[in-house]
N, C-alpha and C positions, 0 to 999 in steps of 0.2 A: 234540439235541432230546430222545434219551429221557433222558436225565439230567436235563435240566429238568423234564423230565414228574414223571418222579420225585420231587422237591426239593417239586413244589408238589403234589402226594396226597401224602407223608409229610406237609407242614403243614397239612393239612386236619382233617375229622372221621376221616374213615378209616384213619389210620394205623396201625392194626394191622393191617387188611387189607390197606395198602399194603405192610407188613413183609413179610407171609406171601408177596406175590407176586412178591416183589423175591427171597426167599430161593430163592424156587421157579426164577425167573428166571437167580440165580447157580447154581444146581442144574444147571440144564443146561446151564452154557456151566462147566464144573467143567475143561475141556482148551482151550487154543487154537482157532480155526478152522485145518486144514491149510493153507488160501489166505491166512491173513493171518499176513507171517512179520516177527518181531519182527527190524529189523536188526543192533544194537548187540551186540555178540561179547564174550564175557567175556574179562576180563582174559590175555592169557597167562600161564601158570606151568609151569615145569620139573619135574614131577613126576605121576608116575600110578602108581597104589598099584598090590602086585600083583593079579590075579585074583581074585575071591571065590570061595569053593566050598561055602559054609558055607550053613545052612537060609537057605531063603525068605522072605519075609514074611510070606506067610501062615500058615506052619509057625510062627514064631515069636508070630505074632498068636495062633494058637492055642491055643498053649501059656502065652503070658500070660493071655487068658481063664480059663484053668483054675486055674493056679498063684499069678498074682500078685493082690494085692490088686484089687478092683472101683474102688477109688476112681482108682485110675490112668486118666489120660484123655490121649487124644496132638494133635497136630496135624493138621489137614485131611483131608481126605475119604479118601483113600488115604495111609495114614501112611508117613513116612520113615522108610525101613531106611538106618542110617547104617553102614557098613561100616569109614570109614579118615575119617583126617585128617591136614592136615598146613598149617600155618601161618593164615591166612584162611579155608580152602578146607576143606570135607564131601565126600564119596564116598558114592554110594550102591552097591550091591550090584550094579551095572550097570557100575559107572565113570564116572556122570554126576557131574561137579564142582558144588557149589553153594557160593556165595560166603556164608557163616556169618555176616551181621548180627545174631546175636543171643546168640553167645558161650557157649552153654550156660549162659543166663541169666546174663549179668554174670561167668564163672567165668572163659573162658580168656583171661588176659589176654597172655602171653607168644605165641600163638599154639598151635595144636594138636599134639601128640608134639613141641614146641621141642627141639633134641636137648642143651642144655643140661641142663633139667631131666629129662629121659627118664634122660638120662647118670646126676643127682646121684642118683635114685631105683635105678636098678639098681645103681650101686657100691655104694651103701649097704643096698641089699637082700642084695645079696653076703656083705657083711662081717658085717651085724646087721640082722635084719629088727624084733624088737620084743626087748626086756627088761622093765626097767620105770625110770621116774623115781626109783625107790630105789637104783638106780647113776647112777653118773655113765657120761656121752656127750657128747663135744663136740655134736653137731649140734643138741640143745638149747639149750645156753648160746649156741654162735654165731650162733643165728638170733636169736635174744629177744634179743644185743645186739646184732643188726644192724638187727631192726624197731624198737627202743628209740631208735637215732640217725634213724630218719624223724621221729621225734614230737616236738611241742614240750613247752618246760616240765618236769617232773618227772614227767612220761610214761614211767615208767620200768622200772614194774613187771610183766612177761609172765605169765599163765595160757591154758597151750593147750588149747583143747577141738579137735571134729569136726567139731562145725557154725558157722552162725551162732545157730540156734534155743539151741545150749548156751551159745554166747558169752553171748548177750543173757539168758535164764534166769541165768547166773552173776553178771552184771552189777547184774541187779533185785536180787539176793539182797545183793550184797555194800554196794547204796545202804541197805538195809534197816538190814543189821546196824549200819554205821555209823553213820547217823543216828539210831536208833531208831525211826524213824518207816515206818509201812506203804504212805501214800498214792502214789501215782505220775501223773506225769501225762504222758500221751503225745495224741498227734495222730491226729482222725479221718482217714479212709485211708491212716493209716502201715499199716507192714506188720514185725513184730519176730517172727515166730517162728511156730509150732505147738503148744510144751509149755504145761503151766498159766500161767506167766506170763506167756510173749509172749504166746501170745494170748488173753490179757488185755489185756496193751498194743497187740496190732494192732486195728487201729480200724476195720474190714470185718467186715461182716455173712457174709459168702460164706466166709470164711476160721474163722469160730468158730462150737465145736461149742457144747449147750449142757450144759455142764460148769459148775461152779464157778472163776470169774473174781473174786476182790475184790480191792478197793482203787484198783482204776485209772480217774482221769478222763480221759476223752477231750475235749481242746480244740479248737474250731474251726480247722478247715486252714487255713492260709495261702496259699491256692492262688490264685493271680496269673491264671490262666483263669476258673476258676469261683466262685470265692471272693466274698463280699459285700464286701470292701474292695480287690478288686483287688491292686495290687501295694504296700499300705501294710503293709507289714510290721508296723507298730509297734500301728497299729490293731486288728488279727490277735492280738496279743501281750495286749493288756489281757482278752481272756479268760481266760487262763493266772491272769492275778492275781485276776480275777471266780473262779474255780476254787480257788485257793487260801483267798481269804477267804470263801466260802460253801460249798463241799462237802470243806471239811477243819477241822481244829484250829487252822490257820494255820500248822502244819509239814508239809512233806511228807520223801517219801526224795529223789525224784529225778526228772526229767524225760526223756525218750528221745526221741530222734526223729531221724528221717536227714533228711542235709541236701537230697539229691535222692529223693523217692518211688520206689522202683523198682518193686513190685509196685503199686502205686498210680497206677501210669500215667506215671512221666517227669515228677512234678512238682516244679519246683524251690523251693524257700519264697522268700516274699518277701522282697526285700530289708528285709535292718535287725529280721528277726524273731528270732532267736536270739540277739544283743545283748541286745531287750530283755527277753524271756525269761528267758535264763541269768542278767539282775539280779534278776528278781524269783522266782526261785526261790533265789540264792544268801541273798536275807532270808529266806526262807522255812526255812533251813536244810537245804535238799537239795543234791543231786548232780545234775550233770549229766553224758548218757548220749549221746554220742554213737555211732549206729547207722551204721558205716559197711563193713557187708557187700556192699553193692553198688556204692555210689560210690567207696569207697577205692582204693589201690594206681593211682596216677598217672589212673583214669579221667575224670576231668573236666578231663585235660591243662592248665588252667590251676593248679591247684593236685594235689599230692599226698594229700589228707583232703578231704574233700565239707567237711564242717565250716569249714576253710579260708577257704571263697569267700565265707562270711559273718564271718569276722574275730574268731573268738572260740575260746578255749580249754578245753577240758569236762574232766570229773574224772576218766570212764571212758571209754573208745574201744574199742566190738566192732567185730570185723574176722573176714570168712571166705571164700568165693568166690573172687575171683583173688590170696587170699596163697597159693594152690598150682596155680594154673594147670589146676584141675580134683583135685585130691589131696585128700582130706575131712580139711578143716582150718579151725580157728577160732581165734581168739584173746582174750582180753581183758587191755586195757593200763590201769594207771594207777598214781597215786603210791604211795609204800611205805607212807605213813600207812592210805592206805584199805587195803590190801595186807592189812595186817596182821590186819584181822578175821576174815582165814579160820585162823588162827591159834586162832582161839579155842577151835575143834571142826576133828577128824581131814576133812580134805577133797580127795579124790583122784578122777582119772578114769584110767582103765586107759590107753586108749592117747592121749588128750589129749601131745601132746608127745614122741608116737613117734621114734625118728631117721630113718624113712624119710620122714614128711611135713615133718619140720622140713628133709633135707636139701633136697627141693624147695621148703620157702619159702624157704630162702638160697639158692637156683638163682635164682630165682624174682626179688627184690628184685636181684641183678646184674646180671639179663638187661635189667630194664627201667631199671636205667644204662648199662649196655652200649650196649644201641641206642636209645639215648634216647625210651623209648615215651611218656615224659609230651609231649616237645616234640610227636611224633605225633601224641598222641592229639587234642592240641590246634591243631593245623595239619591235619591231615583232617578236624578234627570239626568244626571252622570251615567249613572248605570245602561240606563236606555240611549242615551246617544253613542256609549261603545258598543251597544250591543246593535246598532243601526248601524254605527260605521263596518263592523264588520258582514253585515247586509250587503252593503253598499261593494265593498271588497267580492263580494259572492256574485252577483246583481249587477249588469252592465246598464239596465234601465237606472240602474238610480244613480243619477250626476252626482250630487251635491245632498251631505248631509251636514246640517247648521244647527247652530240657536245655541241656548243657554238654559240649565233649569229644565222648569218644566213647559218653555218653549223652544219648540224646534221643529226644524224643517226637514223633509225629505225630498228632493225636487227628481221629478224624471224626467228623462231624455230619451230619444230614439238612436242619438249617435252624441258620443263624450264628447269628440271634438267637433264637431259645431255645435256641440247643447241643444239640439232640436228638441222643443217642448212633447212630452209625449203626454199629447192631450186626452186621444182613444183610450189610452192604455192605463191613465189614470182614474180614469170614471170607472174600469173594467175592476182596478184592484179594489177602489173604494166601494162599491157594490158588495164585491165578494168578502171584503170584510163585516160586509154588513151580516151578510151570512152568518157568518162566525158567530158572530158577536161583540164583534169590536167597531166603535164609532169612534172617524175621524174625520177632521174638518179639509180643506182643500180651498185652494188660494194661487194668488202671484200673479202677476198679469197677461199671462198665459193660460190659466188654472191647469196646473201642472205640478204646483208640492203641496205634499199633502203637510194642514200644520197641526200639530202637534202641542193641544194645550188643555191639558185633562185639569179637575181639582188636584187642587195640594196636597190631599192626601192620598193620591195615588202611589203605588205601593211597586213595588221592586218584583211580585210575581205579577199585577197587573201589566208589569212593563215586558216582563216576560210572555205573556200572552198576547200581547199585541204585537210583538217581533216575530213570533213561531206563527202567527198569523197569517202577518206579510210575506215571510219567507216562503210558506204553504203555498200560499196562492202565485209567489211570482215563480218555483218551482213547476206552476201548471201550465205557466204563460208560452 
């Protein structure tokens, strides 16, 4: 009943009022009731880190206040002090396990300290920690030809950066030089970066400063939830060309955009959009930029490249996040023709292509043939998204469930048919899942679905336990 109550003041006149008293609401119920005990037991696992002894939370909260940037902002009401990890699984500074849905944003994908790649980074840290790319190292060459056989086509060419933000900034530069042409054109609420040019191309207001941004048009999303043509891809697509023949010269450089939204909220583009896209930019004479820092490296378990799942081949492919399992590393792939323009002028990154992170990217790509984490990701991720959709079916807050693998969205609402973001009531569940002991991430331009991107090897009672979680708690709402 008070959920209903709820549902209908949000759709009223007073919904802002209704916000403030909803927030106030989850304010005080921020812990459990002692009497009402959640029955569902996490998973068992063989493992418990040693003792902490090290500062506090508060001690450290402290000293982040003073020392680190202000723009740093954490999760929920009493932030987690994360101490250890180890495969699926977080440690808090207590010993309390939490089952990690959210991966360190899309990064770990091999699982937490994997002792594979733990292994390739300290032997190589042993032998040679840095030099520079003006020697020769195998651990360079053998990872760039080992990421080179994932890729199709003449996919062939490696430059490593740190980030994805440098990936995608090298990316924009190098469509540039190629083509000669400046225009670019990326997707509103994509999400490409921080430096001058991604964000330019990320297509969020929250995200960009107001700095100096040219050249970049932003095309209507293809967003299969909120989108004005629904799940018509191709419909979605004829602005791209509306774009090209009225806010350019009729050449552009290149087009970017990832195939799954990640900071965008779990949106996945419409079928059949990036087909007709990538034709009407290739008249156009650009490049095409696939952004794959967050969906690549087997996460959408049906294919290995988020790109992939719509059937089409790009010129460039950045890549950063789980190519190191949490190691600061990025990438950018493509043919030797486009390769070649950096050639033109001296262009180097100091530790872009280190041996200690390239050792963990070749750790890294074996691991997830080893234990076959694409087949995983894609048989739990399955699993967990029916077991969400029938949430969703139960659950009038939750709009919209998406994704692919082992990324996906759950987005809420306060009312189905206007989609009203339900911003209160999101922070209220993500809290209380904290409770439990389930961690998940939270997203979209609204911050309103929660996303959904544990390691690869999360497990089919992991996924279980994060569902009986949410249902627990939206059961209290």
């Amino acid at each position: 009943m008070q959920g209903l109550v709820v549902r209908r003041v949000l759709s009223g006149r007073n919904s802002a009022i209704a916000q403030r008293c909803l927030s106030q609401v989850a304010s005080k119920e921020a812990s459990l009731p002692d009497n009402d005990v959640f029955a569902r037991k996490m998973p068992p696992f063989d493992y418990s880190p040693p003792p902490y002894d090290g500062p506090s939370a508060d001690e450290i909260m402290a000293k982040r206040k003073e020392f680190l940037s202000p723009s740093f902002f954490h999760f929920y009401k009493k932030p987690l002090h994360v101490v250890a990890g180890k495969r699926q699984y977080l440690f808090d500074e207590e010993g309390k396990r939490y089952v990690d849905a959210f991966g360190g944003i899309a990064t770990v994908c091999c699982g937490h300290c994997h002792p594979d790649v733990v292994d390739a980074i300290v032997n190589q840290t042993k032998r040679l920690q840095h030099s520079t790319v003006l020697y020769l190292n195998s651990a360079i060459a053998d990872f760039a030809e080992a990421l080179a056989s994932k890729l199709p086509g003449d996919l062939k060419v490696v430059f490593f950066t740190n980030s994805g933000t440098e990936a995608n900034e090298l990316a924009i530069m190098m469509a540039r030089l190629y083509t000669g042409c400046h225009d670019i054109i990326s997707l509103r609420n994509g999400y490409h970066g921080n430096a001058a040019g991604t964000m330019g191309a990320t297509g969020q207001s929250i995200w960009k400063f107001n700095v100096v941004q040219s050249g970049v048009h932003h095309a209507m999303n293809p967003d299969p939830y909120r989108g004005v043509f629904g799940s018509e891809g191709e419909m979605y697509a004829k602005d791209v060309q509306d774009l090209i023949d009225f806010g350019t010269s009729g050449n552009v450089a290149a087009f970017i955009s990832e195939a799954i939204q990640g900071v965008g909220g779990i949106v996945e583009l419409a079928p059949g959009y990036l087909p007709a896209v990538y034709g009407s930019i290739k008249k156009a004479g650009g490049l095409c930029i696939a952004d794959e820092v967050q969906s690549g490296f087997a996460r959408t378990g049906s294919h290995f490249w988020g790109f992939e799942t719509q059937g089409v081949v790009p010129d460039i492919v950045t890549m950063a996040k789980s190519i190191g399992n949490g190691i600061p590393l990025g990438a950018v792939v493509t043919t030797p023709q486009i390769a070649e323009v950096l050639t033109r002028r001296n262009y180097f990154n100091t530790f872009g292509g280190n041996p200690v992170c390239t050792a963990a990217g070749l750790a890294v790509l074996k691991v997830i043939e080893k234990e076959n984490l694409q087949e995983n990701a894609l048989a739990v991720g399955s699993y967990l998204k029916d077991r969400l959709l029938v949430l969703k079916d139960k659950y009038e807050i939750i709009g919209d469930v998406r994704g692919r693998g082992l990324m996906l969205g759950v987005e809420l609402v306060t009312d189905r048919q206007l989609k009203t973001p339900a911003k209160a009531e999101i922070l209220h569940v993500l809290d209380q899942m904290k409770e439990l002991g389930v961690l998940i991430g939270k997203g979209g331009f609204y911050g309103n679905v929660f996303r959904i991107t544990p390691p690869l090897c999360f497990t089919k009672e992991d996924a279980d336990f994060l569902v009986d979680s949410m249902d627990y708690i939206m059961s209290k709402m």
